[in-house]
N, C-alpha and C positions, 0 to 999 in steps of 0.2 A: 729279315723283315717278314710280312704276313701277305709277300706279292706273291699271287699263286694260289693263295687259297681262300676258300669263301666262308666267311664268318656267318654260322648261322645264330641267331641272338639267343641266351642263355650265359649268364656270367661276363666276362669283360676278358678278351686278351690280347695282350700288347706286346712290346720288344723295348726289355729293357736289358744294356750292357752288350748286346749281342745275346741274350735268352730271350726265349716265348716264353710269358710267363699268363698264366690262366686261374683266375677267378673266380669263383664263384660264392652268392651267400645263400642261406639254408630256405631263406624266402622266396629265389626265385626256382622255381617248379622245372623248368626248363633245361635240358641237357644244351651247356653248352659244346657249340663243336665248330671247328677249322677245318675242311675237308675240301679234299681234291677235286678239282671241275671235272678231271679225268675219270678213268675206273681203269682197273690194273687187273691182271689173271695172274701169270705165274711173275713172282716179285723175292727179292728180297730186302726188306725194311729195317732200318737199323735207327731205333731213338734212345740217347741217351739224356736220362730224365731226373728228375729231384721229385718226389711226391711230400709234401711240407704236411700236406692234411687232406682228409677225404678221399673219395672214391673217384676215380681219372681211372682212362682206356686209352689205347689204341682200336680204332672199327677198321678189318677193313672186307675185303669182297660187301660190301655195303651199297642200302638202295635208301636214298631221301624217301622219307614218309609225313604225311602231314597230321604230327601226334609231337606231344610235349618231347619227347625223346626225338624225334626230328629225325630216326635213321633207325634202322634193322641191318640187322649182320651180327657178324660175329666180332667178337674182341676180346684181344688180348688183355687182360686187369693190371691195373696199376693203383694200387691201395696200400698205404706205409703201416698199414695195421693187419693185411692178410690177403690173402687169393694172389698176391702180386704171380706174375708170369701163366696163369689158369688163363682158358677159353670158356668163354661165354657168349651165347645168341641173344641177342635182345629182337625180340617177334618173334622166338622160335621155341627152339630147344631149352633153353634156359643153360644150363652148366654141359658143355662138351667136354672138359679136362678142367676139373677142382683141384686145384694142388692139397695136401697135408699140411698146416700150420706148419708142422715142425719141416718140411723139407722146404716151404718160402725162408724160414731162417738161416737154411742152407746158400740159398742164394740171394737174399733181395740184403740188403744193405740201408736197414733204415736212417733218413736223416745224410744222407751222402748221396752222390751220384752215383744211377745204375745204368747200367748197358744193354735193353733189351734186343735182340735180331728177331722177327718174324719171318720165317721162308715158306712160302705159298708155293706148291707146283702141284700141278695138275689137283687131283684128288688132297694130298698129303699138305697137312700143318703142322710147321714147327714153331715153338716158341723157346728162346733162350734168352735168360737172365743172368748177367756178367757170368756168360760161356756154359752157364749150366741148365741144362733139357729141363724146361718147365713143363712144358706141355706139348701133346702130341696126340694128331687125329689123323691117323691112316684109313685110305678108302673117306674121306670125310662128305657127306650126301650134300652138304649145302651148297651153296652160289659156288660159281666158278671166277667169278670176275667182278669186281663192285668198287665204288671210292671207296678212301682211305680217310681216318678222321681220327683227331685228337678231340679227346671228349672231356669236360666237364662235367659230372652228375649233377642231376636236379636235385633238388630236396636237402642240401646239405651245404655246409662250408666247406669247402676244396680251394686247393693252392697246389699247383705241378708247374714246375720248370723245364722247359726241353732246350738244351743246350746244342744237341744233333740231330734232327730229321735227314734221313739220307734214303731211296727207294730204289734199287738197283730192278731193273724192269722198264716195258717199254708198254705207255697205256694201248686198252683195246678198245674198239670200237663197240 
């Protein structure tokens, strides 16, 4: 169910069958997002997810900001058309690790369930898509610790299923 986290408005998502299933249409401007009350530092995150259509993330070392995007940090991509498993900063940097077209073919599994893990520790980001090194920022300068948010993008029609959200990690103060 959605006990736990706090729905910031942007798109619409619910639990249907046992899935988090998220919304969104091209009208409304607004990133939708489900994000942790907590903030987490060193973590390991494990979502196994369906991307049906549109641009969805993972956010996390993430700080609430009052802008249509609703949140800054960095995030993991979940796009069934490209960048899936790539880091990206939203208020910052912009692209920290772009995947290759051809190496998300490698791993992301269009139209099926995929397996992302994020592992946060200390400095170092990793990103793995069913088992295979998407993305990677050693010595990484950003936040140390911030919520975690499943995102909707504004500006588009999006549809993502999350069947697993699992955070191995203990939040920080």
């Amino acid at each position: 169910d959605l006990n736990g986290w706090e729905i910031n408005p942007g798109g619409e998502w619910k639990v249907e069958k046992g899935v988090i299933v998220g919304k969104c249409d091209k009208e409304d401007k607004r990133h939708g997002l489900l994000i942790t009350p907590e903030q987490y530092g060193d973590f390991t995150l494990t979502v196994v997810y369906k991307a049906v259509k549109g641009n969805s993330g993972v956010y996390f070392r993430s700080e609430k900001v009052a802008a249509a995007v609703a949140i800054n940090g960095i995030q993991a991509e979940i796009d069934p058309t490209k960048d899936a498993g790539g880091l990206y900063e939203t208020g910052n940097r912009g692209w920290v690790s772009k995947p290759k077209p051809e190496d998300v073919q490698k791993w992301y599994k269009p139209g099926k369930w995929n397996e992302m893990v994020i592992v946060a520790k200390g400095k170092d980001l990793t990103v793995y898509v069913n088992g295979m090194k998407s993305a990677e920022a050693k010595d990484d300068p950003g936040r140390l610790k911030g919520h975690i948010a499943l995102q909707l993008h504004g500006d588009q029609e999006v549809e993502v299923w999350f069947k697993k959200v699992e955070i191995v990690g203990n939040p920080v103060p």
